[in-house]
N, C-alpha and C positions, 0 to 999 in steps of 0.2 A: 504494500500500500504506500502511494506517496502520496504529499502532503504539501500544501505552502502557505506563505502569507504574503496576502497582494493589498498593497496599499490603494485605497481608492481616491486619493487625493492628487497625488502625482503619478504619471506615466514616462517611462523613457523617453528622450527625443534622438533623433538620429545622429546627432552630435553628442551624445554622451547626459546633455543636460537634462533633467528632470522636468518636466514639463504639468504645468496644475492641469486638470481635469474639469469639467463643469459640474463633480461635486468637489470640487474645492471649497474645502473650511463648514460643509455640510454634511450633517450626519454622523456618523462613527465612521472613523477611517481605515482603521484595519480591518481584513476578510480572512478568516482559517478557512480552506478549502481543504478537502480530504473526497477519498473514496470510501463509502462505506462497506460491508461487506454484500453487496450488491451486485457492487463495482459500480452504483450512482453515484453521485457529485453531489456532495453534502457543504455547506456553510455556514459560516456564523458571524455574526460582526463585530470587534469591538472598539470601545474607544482608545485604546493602547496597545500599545506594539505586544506589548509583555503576556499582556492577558489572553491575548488571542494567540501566541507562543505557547503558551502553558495549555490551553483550552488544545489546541493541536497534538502537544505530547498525550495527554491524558487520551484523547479521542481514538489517536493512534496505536496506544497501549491498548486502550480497551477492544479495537476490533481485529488486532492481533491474537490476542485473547480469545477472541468469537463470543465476548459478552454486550 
């Protein structure tokens, strides 16, 4: 299973620069994205880099698991 965290505030630009998005500074910025045991595409959003970090390790633990 893999796993990431995409920020939805900024996007790459083809220059290397980070480029705002048109939810820039709206909403919650970060997204955990995962594969469930499915193999759907599961997410979640949060307001910090860290939490949505942590919510990913645990999510990924637990469907390694098969719980």
């Amino acid at each position: 299973m893999t796993g990431h965290i995409q920020d939805l505030w900024f996007s790459p630009g083809r220059d290397g620069q980070d480029r705002p998005t048109s939810r820039h500074g709206k909403g919650k910025r970060w997204k955990a994205r995962y594969l469930d045991t499915d193999g759907r595409e599961r997410s979640k959003s949060f307001a910090r880099k860290a939490l949505a970090e942590k919510f990913l390790t645990k999510v990924t633990a637990e469907v390694l698991a098969g719980t």
